[in-house]
Gaussian input, Z-matrix of N, CA and C with variables (Angstrom, degrees):
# hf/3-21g

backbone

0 1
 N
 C     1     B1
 C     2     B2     1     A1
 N     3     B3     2     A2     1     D1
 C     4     B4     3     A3     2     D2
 C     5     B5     4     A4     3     D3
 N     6     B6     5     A5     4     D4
 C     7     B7     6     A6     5     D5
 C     8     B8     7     A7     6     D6
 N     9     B9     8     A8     7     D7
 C    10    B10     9     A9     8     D8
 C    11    B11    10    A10     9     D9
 N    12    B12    11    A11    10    D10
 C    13    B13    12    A12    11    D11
 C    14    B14    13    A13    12    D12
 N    15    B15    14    A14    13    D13
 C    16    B16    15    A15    14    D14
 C    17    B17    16    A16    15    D15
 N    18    B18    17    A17    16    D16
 C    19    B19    18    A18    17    D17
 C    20    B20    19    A19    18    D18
 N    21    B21    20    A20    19    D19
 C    22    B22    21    A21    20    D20
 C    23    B23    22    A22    21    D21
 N    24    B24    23    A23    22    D22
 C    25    B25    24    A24    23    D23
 C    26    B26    25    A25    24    D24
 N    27    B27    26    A26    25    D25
 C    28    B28    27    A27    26    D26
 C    29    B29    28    A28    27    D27
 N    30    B30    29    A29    28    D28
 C    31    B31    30    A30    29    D29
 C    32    B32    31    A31    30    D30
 N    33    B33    32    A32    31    D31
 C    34    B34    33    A33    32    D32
 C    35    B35    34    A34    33    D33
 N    36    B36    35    A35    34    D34
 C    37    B37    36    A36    35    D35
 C    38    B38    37    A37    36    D36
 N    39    B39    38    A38    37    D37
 C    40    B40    39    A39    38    D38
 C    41    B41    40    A40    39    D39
 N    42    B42    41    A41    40    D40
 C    43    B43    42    A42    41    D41
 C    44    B44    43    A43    42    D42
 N    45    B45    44    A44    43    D43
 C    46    B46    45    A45    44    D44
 C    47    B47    46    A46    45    D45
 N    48    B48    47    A47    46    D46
 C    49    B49    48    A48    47    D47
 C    50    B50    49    A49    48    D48
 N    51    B51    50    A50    49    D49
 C    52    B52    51    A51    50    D50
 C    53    B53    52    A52    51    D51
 N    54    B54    53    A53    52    D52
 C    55    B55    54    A54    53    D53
 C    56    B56    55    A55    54    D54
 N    57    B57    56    A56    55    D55
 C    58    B58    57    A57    56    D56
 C    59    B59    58    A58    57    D57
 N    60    B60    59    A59    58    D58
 C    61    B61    60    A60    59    D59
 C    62    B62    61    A61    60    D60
 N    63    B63    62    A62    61    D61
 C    64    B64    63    A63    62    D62
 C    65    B65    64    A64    63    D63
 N    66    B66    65    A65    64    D64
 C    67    B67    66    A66    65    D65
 C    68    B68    67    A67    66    D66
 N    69    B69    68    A68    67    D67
 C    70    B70    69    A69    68    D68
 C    71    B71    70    A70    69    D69
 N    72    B72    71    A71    70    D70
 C    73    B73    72    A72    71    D71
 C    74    B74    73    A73    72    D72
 N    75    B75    74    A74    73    D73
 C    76    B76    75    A75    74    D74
 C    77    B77    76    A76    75    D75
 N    78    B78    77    A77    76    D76
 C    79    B79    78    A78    77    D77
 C    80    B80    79    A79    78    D78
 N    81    B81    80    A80    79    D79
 C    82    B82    81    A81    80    D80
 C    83    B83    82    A82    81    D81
 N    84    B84    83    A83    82    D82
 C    85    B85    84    A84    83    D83
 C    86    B86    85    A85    84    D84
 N    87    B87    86    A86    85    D85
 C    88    B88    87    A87    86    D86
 C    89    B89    88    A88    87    D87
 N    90    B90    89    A89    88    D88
 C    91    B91    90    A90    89    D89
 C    92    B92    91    A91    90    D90
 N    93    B93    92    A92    91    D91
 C    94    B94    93    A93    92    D92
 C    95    B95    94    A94    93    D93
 N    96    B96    95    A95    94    D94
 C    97    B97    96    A96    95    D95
 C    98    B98    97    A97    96    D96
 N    99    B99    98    A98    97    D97
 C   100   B100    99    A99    98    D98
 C   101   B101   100   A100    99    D99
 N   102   B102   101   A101   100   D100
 C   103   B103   102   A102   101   D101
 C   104   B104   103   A103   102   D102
 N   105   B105   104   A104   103   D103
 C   106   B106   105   A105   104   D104
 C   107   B107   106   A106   105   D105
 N   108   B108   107   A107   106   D106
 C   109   B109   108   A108   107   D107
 C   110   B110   109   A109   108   D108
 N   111   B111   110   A110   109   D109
 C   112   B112   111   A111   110   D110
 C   113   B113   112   A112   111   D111
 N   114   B114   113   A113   112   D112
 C   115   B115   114   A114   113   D113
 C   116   B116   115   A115   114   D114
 N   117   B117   116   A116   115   D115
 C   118   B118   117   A117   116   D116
 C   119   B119   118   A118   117   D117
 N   120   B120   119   A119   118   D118
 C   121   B121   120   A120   119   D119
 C   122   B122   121   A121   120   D120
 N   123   B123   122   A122   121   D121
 C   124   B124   123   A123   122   D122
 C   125   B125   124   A124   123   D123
 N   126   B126   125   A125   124   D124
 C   127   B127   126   A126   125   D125
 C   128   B128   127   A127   126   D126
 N   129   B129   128   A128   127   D127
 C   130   B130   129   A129   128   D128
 C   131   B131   130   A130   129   D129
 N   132   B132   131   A131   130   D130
 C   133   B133   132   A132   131   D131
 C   134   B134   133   A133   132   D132
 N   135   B135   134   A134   133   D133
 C   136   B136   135   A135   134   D134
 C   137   B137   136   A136   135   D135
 N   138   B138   137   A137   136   D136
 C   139   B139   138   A138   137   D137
 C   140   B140   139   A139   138   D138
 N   141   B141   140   A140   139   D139
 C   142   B142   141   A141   140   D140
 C   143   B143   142   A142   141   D141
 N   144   B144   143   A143   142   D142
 C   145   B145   144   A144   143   D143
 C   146   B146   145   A145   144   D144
 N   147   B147   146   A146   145   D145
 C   148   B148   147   A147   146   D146
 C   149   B149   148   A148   147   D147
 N   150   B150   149   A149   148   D148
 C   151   B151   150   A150   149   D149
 C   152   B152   151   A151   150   D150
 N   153   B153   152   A152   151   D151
 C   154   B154   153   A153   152   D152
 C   155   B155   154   A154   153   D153
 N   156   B156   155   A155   154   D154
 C   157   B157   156   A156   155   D155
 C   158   B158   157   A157   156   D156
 N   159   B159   158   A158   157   D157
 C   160   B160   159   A159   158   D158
 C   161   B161   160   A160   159   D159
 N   162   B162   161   A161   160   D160
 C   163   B163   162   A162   161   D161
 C   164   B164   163   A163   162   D162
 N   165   B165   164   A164   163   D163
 C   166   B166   165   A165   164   D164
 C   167   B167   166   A166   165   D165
 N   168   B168   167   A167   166   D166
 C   169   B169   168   A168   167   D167
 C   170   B170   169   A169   168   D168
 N   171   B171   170   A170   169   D169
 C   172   B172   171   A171   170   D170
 C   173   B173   172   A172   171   D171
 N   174   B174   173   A173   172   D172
 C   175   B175   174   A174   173   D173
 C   176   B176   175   A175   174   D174
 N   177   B177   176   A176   175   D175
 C   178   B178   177   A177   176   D176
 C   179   B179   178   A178   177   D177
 N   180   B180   179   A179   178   D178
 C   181   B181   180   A180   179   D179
 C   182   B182   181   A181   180   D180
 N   183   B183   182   A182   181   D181
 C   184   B184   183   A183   182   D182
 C   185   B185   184   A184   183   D183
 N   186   B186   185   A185   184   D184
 C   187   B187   186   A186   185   D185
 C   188   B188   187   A187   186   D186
 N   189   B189   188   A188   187   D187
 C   190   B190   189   A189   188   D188
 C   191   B191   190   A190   189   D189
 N   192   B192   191   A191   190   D190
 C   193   B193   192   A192   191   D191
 C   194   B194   193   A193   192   D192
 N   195   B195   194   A194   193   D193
 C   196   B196   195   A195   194   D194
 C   197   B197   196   A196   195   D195
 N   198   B198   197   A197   196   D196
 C   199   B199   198   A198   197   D197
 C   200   B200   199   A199   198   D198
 N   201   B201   200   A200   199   D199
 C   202   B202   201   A201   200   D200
 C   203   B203   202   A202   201   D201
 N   204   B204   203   A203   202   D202
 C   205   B205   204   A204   203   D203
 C   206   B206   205   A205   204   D204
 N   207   B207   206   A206   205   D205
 C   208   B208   207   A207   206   D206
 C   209   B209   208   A208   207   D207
 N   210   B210   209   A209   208   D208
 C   211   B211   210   A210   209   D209
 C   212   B212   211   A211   210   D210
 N   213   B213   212   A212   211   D211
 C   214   B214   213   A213   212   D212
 C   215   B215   214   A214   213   D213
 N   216   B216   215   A215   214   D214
 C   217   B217   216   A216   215   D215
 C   218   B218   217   A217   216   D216
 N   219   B219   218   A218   217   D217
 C   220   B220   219   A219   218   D218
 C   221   B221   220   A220   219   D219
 N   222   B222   221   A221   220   D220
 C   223   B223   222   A222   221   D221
 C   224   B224   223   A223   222   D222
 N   225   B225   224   A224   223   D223
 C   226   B226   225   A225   224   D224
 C   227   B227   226   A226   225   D225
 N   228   B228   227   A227   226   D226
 C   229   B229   228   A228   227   D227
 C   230   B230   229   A229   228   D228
 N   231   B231   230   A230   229   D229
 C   232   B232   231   A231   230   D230
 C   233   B233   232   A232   231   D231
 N   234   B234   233   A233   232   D232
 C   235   B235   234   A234   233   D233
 C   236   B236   235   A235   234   D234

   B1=1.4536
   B2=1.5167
   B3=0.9863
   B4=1.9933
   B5=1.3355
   B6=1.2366
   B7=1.7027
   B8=1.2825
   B9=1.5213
   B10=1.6477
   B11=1.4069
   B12=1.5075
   B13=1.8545
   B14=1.1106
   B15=1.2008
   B16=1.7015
   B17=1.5861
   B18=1.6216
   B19=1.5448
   B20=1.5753
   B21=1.5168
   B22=1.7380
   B23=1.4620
   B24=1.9842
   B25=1.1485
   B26=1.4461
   B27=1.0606
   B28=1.9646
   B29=1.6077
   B30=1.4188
   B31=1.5486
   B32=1.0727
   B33=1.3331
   B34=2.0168
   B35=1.4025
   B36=1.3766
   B37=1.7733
   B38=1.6383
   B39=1.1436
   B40=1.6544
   B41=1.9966
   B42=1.3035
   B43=1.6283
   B44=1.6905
   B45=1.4655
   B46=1.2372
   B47=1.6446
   B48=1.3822
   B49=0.9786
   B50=2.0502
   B51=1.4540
   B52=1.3761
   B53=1.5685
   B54=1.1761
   B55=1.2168
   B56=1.5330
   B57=1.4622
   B58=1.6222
   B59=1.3294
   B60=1.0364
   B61=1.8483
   B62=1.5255
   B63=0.7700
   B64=1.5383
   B65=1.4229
   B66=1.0186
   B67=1.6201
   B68=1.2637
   B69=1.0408
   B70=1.9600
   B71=0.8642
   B72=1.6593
   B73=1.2788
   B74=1.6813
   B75=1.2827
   B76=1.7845
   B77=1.1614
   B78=1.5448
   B79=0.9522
   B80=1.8391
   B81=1.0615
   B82=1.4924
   B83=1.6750
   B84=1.2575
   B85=1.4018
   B86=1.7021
   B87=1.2653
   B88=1.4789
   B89=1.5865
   B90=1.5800
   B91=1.7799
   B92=1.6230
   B93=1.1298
   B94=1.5861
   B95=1.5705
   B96=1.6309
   B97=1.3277
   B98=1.3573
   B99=1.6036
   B100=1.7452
   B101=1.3680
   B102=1.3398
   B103=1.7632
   B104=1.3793
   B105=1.3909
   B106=1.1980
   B107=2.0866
   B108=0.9933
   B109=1.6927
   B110=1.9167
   B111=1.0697
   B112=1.5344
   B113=1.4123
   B114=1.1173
   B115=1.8591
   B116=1.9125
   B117=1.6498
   B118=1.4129
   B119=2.0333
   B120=1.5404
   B121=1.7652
   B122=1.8618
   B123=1.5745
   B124=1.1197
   B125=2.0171
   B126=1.2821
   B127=1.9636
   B128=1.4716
   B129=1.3452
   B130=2.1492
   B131=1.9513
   B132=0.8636
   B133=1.3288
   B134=1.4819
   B135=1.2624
   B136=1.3142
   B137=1.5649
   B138=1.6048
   B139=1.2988
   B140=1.4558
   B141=1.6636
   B142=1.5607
   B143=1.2605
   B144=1.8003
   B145=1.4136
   B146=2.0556
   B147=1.0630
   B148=1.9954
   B149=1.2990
   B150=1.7638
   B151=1.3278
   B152=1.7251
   B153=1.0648
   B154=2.0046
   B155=1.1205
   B156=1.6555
   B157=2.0290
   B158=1.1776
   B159=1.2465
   B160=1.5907
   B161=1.7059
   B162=1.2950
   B163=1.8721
   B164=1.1271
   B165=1.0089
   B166=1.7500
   B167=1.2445
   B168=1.7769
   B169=1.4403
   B170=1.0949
   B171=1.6755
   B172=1.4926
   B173=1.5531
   B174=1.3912
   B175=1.2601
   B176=1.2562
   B177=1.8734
   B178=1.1582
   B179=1.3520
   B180=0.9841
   B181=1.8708
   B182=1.5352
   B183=1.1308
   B184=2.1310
   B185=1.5232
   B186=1.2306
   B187=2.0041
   B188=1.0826
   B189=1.4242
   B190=1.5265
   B191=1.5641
   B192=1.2312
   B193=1.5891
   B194=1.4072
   B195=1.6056
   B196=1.2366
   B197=1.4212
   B198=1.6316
   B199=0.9540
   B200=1.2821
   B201=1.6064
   B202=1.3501
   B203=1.5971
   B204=1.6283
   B205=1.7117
   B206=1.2748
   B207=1.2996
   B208=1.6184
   B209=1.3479
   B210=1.1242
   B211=1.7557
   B212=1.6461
   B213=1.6733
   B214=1.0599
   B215=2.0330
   B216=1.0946
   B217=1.5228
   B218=1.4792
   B219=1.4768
   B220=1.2914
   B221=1.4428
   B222=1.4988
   B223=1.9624
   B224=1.5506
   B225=1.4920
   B226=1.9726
   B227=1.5998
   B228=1.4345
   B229=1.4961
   B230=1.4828
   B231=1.5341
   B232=1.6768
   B233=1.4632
   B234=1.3875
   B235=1.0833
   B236=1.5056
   A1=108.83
   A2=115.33
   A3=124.56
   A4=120.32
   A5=103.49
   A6=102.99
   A7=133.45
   A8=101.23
   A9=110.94
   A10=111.62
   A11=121.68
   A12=139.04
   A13=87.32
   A14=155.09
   A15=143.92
   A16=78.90
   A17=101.94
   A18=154.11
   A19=77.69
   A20=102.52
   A21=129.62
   A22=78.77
   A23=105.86
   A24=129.80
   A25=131.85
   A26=98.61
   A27=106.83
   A28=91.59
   A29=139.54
   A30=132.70
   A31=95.90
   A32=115.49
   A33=124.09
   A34=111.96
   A35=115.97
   A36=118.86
   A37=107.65
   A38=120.05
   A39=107.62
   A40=109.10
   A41=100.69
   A42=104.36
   A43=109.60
   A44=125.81
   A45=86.86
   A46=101.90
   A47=113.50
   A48=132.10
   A49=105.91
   A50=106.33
   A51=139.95
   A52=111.70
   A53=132.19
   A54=126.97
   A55=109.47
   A56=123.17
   A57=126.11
   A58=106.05
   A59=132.14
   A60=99.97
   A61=90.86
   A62=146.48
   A63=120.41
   A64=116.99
   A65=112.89
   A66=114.09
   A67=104.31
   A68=138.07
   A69=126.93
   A70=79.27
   A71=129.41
   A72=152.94
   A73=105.73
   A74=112.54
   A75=114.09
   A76=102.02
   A77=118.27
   A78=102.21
   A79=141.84
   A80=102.45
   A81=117.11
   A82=127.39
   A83=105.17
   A84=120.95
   A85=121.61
   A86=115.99
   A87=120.33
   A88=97.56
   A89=115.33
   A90=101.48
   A91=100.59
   A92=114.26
   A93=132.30
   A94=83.54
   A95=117.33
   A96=132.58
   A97=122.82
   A98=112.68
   A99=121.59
   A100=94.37
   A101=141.50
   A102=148.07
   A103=98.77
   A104=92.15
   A105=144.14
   A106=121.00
   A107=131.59
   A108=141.74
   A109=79.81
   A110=142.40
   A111=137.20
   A112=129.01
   A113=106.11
   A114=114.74
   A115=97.36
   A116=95.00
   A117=96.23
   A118=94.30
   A119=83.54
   A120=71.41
   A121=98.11
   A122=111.24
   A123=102.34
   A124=118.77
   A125=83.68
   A126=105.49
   A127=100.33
   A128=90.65
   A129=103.11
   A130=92.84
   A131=120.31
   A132=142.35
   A133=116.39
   A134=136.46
   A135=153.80
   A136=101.95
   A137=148.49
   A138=95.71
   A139=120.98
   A140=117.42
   A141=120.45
   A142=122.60
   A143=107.41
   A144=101.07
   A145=103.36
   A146=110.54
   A147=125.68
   A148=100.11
   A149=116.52
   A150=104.66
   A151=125.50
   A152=97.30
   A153=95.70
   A154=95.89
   A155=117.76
   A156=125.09
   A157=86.42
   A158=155.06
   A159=152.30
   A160=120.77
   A161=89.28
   A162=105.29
   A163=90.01
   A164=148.49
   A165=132.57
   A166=121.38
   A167=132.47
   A168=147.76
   A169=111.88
   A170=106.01
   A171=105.85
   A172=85.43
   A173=118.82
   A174=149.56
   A175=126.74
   A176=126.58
   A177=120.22
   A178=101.26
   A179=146.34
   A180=135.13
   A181=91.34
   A182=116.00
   A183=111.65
   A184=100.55
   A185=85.48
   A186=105.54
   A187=109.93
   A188=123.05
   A189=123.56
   A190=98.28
   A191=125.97
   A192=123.68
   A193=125.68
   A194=106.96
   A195=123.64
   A196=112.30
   A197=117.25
   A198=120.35
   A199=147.84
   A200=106.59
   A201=143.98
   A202=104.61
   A203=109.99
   A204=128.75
   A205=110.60
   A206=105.78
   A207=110.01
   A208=114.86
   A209=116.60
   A210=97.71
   A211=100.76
   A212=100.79
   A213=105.19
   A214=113.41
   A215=106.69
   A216=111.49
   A217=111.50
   A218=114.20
   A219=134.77
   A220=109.49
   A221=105.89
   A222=114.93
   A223=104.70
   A224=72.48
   A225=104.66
   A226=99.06
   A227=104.53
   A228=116.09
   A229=94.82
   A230=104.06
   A231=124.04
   A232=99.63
   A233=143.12
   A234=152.71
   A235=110.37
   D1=133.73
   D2=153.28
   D3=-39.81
   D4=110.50
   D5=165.45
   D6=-62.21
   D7=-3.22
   D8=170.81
   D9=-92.32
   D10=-22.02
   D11=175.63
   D12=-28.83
   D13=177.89
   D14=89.64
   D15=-99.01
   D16=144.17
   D17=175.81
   D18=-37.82
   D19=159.35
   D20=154.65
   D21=-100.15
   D22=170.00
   D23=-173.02
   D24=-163.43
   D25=101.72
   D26=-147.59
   D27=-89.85
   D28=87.41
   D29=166.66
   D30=-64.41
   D31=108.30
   D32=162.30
   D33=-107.47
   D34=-5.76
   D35=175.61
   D36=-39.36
   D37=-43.76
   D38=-172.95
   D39=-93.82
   D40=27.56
   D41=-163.96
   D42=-116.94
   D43=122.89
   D44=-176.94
   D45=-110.22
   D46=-159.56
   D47=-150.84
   D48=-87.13
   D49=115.65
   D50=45.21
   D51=-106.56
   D52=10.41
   D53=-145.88
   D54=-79.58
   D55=-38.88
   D56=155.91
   D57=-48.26
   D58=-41.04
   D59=-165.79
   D60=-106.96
   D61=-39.25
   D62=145.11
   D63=0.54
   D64=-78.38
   D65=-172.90
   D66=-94.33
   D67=6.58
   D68=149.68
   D69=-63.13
   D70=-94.73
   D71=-119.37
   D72=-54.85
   D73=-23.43
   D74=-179.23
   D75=-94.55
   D76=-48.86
   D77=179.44
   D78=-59.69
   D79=-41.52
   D80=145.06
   D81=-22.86
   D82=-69.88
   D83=140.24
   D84=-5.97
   D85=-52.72
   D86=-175.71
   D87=-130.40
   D88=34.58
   D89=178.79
   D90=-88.04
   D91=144.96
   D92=-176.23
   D93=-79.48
   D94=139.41
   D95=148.03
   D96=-23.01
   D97=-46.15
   D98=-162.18
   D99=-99.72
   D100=3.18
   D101=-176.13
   D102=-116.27
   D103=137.75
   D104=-178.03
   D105=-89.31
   D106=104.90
   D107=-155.93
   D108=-77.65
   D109=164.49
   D110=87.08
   D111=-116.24
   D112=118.07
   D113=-172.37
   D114=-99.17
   D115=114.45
   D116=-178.11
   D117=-101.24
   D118=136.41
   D119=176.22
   D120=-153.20
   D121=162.18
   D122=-164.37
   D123=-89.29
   D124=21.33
   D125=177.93
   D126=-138.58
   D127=175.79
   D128=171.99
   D129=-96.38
   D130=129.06
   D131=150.17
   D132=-53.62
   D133=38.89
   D134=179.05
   D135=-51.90
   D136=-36.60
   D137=157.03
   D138=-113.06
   D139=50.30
   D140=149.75
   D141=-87.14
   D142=-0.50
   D143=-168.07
   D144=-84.21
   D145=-24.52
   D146=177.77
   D147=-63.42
   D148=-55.45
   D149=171.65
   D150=-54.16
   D151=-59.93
   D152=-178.61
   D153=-28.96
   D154=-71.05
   D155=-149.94
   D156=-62.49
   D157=-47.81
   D158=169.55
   D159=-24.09
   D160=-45.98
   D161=-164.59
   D162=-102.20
   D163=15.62
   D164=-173.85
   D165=60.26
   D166=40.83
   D167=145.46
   D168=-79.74
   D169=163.87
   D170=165.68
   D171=-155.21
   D172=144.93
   D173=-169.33
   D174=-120.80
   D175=162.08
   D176=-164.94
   D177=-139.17
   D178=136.46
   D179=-176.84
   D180=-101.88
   D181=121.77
   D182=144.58
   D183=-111.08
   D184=162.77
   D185=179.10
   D186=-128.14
   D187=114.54
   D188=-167.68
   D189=-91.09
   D190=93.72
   D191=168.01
   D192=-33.69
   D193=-27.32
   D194=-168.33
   D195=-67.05
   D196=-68.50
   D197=163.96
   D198=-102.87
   D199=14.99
   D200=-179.34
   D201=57.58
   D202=62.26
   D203=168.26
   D204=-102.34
   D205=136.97
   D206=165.73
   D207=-96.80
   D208=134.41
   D209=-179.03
   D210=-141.56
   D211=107.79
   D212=-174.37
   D213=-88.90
   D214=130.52
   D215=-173.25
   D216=-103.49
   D217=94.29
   D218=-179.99
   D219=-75.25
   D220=138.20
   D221=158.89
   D222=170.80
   D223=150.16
   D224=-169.28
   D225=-38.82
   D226=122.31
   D227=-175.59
   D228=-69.19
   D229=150.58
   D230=176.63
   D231=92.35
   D232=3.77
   D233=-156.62
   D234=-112.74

């Protein structure tokens, strides 16, 4: 990725479910090769992680202790 990219950023913490992978899932859809996903949400998304490795993503989990966010950082694997 480009260090000039700054990340897209899907806040789904107040969204529930299907409504996060809903909007990964499009968004993804139109992610540029050199961009970077982060889906902050207030759980782990355990089964978006089969889909990504499926579609050719690869992903990163952080855990914000602070405010107890997950923010998973999506992009086109090999990238």
């Amino acid at each position: 990725m480009a260090d000039d990219v700054p990340p897209r950023v899907i806040d789904a913490r107040d969204l529930q479910p299907p409504g996060p992978m809903e909007l990964t899932l499009e968004a993804l859809d139109t992610l540029p090769r050199d961009e970077t996903l982060q889906l902050w949400l207030n759980r782990e998304p355990f089964p978006l992680y089969n889909i990504l490795k499926n579609n050719g993503f690869a992903y990163r989990v952080e855990y914000c202790e602070d405010d107890g966010r997950f923010i998973i950082h999506i992009r086109h694997a090999g990238t």
